[in-house]
C-alpha positions as CSV (number, residue, x, y, z in Angstrom):
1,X,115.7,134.7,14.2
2,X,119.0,136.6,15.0
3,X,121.4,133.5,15.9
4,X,123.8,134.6,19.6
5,X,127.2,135.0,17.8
6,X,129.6,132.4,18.3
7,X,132.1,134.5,21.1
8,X,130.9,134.7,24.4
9,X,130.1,137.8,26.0
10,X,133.1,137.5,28.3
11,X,135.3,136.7,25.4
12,X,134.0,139.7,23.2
13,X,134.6,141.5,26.3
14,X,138.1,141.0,27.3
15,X,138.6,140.8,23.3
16,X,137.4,144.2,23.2
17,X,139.4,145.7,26.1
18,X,142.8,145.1,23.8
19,X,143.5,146.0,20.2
20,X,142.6,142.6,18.9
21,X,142.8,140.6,15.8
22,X,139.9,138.2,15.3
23,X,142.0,136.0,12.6
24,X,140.4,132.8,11.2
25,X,142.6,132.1,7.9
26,X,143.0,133.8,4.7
27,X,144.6,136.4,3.8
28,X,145.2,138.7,0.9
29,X,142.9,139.6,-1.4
30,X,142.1,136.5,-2.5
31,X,140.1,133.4,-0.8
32,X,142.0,130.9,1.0
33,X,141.6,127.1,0.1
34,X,138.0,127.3,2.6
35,X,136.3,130.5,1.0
36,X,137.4,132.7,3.7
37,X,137.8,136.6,2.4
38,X,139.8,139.5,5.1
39,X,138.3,142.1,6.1
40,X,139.7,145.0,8.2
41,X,137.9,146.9,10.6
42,X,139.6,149.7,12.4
43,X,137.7,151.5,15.3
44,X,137.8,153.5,19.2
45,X,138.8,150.3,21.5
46,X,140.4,152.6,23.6
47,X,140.4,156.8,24.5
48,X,137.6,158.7,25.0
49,X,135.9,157.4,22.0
50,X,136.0,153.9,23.1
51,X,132.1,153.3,24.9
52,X,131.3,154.2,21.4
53,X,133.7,152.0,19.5
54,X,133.0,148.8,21.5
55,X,129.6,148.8,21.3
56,X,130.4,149.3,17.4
57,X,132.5,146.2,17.6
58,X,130.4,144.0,19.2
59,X,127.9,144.7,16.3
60,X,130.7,144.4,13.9
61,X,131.1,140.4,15.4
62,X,127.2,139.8,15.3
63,X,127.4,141.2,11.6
64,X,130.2,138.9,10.8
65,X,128.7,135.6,12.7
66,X,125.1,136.6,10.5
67,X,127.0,137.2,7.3
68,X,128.9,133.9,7.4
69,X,125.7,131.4,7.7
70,X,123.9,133.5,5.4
71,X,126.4,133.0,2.6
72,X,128.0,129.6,3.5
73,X,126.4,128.0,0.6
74,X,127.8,130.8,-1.7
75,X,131.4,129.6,-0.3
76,X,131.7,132.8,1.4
77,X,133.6,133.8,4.9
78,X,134.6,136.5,6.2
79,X,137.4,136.8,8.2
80,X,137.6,139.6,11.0
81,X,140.8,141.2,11.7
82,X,139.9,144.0,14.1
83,X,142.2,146.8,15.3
84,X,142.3,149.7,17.4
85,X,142.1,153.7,15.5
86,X,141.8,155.3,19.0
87,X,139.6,157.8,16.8
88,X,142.6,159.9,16.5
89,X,144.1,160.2,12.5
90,X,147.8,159.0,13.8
91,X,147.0,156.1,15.3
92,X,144.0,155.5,12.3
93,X,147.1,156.0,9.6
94,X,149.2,153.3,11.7
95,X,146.0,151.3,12.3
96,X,145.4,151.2,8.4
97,X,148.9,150.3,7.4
98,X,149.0,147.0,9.4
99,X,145.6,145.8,7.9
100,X,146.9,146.9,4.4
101,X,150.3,145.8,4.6
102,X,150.4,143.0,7.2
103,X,146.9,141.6,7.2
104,X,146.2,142.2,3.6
105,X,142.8,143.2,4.0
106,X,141.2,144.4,1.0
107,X,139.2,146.4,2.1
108,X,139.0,148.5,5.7
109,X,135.9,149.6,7.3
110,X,136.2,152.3,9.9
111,X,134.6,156.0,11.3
112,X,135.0,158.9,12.9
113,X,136.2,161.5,10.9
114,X,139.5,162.3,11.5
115,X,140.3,158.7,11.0
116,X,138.4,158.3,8.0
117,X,139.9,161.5,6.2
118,X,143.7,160.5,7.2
119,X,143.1,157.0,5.9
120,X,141.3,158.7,2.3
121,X,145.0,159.6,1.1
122,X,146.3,156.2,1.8
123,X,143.8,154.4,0.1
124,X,144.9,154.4,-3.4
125,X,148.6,154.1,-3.0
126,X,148.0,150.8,-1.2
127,X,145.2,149.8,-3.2
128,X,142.9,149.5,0.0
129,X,138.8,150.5,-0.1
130,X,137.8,152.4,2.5
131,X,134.8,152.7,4.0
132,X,133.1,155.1,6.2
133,X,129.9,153.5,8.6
134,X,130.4,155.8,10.8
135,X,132.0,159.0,10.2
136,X,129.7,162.1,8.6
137,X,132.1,165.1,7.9
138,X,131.3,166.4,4.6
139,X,134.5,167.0,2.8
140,X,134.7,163.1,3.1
141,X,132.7,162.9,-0.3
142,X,135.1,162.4,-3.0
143,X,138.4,162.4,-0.7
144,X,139.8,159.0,-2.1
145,X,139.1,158.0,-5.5
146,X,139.0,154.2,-2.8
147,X,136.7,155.8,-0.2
148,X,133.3,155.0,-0.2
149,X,130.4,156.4,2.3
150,X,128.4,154.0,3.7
151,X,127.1,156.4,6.2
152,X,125.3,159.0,5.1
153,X,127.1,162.5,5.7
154,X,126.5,165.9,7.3
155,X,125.9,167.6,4.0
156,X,123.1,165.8,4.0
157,X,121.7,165.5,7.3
158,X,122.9,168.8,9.5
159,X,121.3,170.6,6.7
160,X,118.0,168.7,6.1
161,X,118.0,169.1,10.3
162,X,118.6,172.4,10.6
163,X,115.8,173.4,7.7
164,X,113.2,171.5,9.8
165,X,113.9,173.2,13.0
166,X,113.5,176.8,11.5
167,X,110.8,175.8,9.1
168,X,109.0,173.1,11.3
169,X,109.7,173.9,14.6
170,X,109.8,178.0,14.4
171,X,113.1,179.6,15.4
172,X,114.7,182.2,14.2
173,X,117.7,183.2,16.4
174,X,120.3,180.3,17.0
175,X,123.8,179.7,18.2
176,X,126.0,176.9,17.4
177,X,128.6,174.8,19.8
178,X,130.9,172.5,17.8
179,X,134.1,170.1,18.5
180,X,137.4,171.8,17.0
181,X,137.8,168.8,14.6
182,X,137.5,167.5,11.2
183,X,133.9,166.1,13.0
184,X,132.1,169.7,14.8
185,X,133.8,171.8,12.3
186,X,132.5,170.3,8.9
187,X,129.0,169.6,9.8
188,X,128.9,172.6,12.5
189,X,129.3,174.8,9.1
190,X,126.5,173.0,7.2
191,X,124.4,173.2,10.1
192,X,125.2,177.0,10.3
193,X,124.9,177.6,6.3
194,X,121.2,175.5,6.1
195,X,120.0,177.5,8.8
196,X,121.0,180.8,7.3
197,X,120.0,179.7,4.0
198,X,116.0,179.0,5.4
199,X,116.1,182.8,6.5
200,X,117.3,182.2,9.9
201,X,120.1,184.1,12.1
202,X,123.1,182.7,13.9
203,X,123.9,184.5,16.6
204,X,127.1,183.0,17.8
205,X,129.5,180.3,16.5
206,X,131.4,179.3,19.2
207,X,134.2,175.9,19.3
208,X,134.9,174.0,21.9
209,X,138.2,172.0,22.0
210,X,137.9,168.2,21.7
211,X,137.4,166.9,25.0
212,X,136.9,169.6,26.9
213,X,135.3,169.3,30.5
214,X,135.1,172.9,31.2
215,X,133.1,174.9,28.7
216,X,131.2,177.2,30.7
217,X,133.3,180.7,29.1
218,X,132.4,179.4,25.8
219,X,128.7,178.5,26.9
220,X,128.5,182.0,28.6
221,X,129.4,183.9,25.6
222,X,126.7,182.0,23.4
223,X,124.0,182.2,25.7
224,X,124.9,186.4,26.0
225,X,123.8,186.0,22.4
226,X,120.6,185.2,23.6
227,X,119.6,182.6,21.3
228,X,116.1,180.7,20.7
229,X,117.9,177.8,20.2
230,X,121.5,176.4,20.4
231,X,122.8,173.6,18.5
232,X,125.8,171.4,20.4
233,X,127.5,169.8,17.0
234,X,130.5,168.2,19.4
235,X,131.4,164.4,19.8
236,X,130.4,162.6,22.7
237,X,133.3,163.6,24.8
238,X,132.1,167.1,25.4
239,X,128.5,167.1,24.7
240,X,127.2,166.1,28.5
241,X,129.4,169.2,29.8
242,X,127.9,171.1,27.0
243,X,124.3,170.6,27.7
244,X,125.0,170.3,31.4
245,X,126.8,173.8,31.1
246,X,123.7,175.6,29.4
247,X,120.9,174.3,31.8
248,X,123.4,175.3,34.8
249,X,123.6,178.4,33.4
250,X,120.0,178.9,32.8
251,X,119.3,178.4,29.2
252,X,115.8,177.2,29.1
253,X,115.6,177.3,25.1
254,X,115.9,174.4,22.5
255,X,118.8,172.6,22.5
256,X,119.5,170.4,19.8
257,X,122.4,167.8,18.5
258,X,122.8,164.6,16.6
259,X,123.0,161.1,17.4
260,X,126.7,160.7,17.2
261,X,126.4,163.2,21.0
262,X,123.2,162.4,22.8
263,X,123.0,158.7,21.4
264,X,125.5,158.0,23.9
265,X,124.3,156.9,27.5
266,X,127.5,158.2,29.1
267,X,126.1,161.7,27.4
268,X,123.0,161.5,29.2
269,X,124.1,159.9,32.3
270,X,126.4,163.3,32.5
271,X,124.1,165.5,31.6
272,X,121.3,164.4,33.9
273,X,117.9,165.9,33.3
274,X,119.6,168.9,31.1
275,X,119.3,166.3,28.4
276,X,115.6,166.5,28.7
277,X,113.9,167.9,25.8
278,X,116.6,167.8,23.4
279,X,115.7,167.2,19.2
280,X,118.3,165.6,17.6
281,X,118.4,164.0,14.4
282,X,120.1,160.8,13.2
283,X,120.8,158.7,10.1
284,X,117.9,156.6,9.3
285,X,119.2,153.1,9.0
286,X,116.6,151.3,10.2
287,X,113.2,151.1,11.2
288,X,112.5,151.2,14.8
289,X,109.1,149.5,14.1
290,X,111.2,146.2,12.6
291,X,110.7,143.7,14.8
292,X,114.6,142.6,14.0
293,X,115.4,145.9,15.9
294,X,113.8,144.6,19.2
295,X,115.4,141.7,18.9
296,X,119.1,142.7,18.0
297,X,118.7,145.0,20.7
298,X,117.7,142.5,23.2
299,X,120.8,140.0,22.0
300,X,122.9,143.0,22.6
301,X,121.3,143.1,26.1
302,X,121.7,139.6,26.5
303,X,125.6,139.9,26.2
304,X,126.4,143.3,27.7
305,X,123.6,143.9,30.5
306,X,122.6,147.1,29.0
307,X,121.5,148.9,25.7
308,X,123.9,150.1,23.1
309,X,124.5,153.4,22.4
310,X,124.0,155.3,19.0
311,X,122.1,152.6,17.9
312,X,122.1,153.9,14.0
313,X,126.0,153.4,13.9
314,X,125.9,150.2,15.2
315,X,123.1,149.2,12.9
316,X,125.6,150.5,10.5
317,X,128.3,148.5,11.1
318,X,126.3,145.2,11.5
319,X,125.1,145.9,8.1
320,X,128.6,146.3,6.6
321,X,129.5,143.0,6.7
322,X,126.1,142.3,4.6
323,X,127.6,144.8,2.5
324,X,130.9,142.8,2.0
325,X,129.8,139.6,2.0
326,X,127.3,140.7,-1.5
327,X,130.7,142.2,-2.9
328,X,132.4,139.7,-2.8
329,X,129.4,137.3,-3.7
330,X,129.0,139.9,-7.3
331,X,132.7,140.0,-7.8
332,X,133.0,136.1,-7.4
333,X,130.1,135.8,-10.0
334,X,132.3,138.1,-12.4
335,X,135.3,136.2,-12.0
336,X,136.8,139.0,-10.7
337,X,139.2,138.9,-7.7
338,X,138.7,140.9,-4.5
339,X,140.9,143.6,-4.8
340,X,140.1,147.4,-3.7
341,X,140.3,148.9,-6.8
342,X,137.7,145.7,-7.7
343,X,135.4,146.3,-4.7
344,X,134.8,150.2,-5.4
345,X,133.7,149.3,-9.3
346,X,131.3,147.2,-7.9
347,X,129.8,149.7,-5.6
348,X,130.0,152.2,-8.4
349,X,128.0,150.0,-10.5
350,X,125.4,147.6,-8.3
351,X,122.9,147.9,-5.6
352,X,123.3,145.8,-2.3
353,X,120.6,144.7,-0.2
354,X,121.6,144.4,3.8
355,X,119.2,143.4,6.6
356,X,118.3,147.2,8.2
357,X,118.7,149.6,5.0
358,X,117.7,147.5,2.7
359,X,118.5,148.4,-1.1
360,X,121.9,150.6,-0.8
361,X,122.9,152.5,-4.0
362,X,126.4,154.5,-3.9
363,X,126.0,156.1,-7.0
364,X,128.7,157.9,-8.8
365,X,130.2,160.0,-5.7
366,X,130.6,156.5,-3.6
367,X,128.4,158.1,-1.3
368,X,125.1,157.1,0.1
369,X,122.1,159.4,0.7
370,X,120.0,158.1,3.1
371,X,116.9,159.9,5.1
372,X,116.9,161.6,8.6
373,X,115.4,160.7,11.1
374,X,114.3,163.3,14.0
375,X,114.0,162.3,17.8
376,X,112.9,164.2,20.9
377,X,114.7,162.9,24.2
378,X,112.0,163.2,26.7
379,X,113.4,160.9,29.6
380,X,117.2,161.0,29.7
381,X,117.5,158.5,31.9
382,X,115.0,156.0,30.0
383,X,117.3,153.8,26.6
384,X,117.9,155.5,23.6
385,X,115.7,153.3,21.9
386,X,112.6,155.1,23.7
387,X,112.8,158.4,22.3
388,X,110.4,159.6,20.7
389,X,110.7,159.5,16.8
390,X,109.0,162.8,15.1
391,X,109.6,163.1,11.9
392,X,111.5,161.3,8.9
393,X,113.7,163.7,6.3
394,X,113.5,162.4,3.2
């Protein structure tokens, strides 16, 4: 049984609403006198980004409050220290140099993947891991030699996605709609390459600047490319006017996307019914048959009054701290101390187990490769968690 974490919802609120520090002791990256170990995390708490990022957060605390009692009799606490990246790379790049330099963190976690490739660079000259739960850009693999990918990235799962919708699902002729950032642009051109790799034709490749609330020129010249399908490969920001924009406009094709966009409520609560019908795919990081699912969910209900949105990365980020917490236990067993360079050996060279994704294996690249998961959105008004799953991409 999930235990409610030990912040009220008000406090996790109004703790949410600021850039915060959640400090408890510690320090460095070495234990304090009471086992405590740092550990930074760095997401949206504010701009356009941040009904994603506090919903992250709030998973980050019920990661850290499960993590703690599960390894108190291995003398092992984690100690939060939270702070704001605004999912923009300056603020991420100031974000990460006060948990380096001032918190002393070890280690940061952090997405979004303008923030996660501006921090890559830093990583090694302050000796600080980084790593990605929620960012899927695929130049991300192998950017820091201190950069690991606990998330599994768009080389992996806009192209596995994009095979199954020409092979699987029949189309031929399909257009593409992507965010002009380091997010749309990398996995917009994988999604693009798969499709024309599986024999397909893409009719129109067409950007949309990042939050953009008028798109209907660029929607108008994709749909006069008279596509079977379009794929919107934007953030959450632009993908309601996105969708909205080709229904209104009379597209009554397949529209696909990815969690990151129509996992978001406000998405769907912008789009309205256009949102019907949509495939998208998203990371498999859990098992929406685990009864553990349910019940997370419903303790997120519990404190917030609603669902959360883009469940896989918040599954992702409550599974992080597992991922810490077994570090740190393997180091500690090693004799070793908890330094960056110290924590990406060990994910080089062990396999983790965390309560959704089970058994997680890095390998040599520091990047996981997990499966993909496809959905079909059938009552946009209705949770996320009620799609319906169609297929797994192994």
């Amino acid at each position: 049984m999930f235990k409610r974490s030990a912040r009220s919802a008000l406090a996790v609120s109004a703790a949410l609403a600021l850039s915060f520090t959640a400090a408890c002791g510690g320090g460095g990256g070495e234990a304090a006198d009471d086992g405590t170990y740092p550990v930074g995390v760095a997401l949206a708490l504010t701009g356009d980004q941040a009904s994603l990022g506090k919903d992250f957060a709030v998973f980050v605390e019920y990661g850290i409050a499960d993590a703690n009692e599960q390894y108190a009799g291995d003398d092992i606490q984690l100690d939060l220290k939270m702070e704001d990246n605004g999912a923009a790379a300056e603020k991420g790049v100031s974000t990460f140099n006060k948990l380096a330099t001032v918190e002393e963190v070890p280690i940061v976690f952090t997405g979004w993947s303008s923030v996660v490739n501006a921090m890559a660079p830093m990583a090694e000259d302050l000796g600080v891991a980084v790593v990605n739960a929620g960012a899927n850009a695929p130049e991300l693999e192998d950017a820091s030699p201190l950069l690991a990918n606990f998330y599994t990235l768009a080389s992996v799962e806009a192209s596995k996605f994009a095979t199954y919708v020409h092979d699987e699902m029949g189309f031929n002729d399909a257009a593409v709609i992507y965010v002009t950032n380091p997010t749309g642009e990398g996995g917009a051109k994988v999604w693009r390459d798969s499709w024309e790799d599986a024999g397909g034709k893409v009719a129109a490749f067409e950007g949309v600047a990042p939050a953009a609330t008028d798109v209907s020129s660029t929607v108008t010249k994709v749909l006069d490319s008279d596509p079977e399908v379009v794929h919107v490969y934007t953030t959450s920001t632009e993908g309601g006017a996105v969708i909205k924009a080709l229904r209104d406009q009379g597209f009554d094709g397949q529209i696909t996307s990815y969690n990151a966009v129509v996992g978001d409520s406000a998405v769907r609560s912008e789009a309205g019914r256009a949102a019907d019908g949509i495939v998208y795919s998203t990371v498999k990081v859990f098992d929406r048959e685990d009864p553990k699912v349910a019940e997370i969910i419903e303790r997120f209900k519990a404190d917030q009054g609603r669902d959360p949105v883009a469940l896989s990365y918040c599954i992702s980020f409550y599974d992080s701290m597992f991922l810490y917490a077994e570090v740190v236990k393997n180091l500690k067993a090693d004799g070793k101390e908890v330094t960056g360079e110290n924590i990406i050996e060990a994910m080089k060279s062990g396999t983790f187990t965390v309560p959704f994704q089970g058994e997680i294996d890095f390998k040599d690249n520091l990047t996981q490769e997990g499966d993909v998961q496809v959905l079909k959105i059938n009552d946009a008004g209705a949770p996320v968690a009620e799609d319906e799953p169609v297929i797994i991409l192994e």
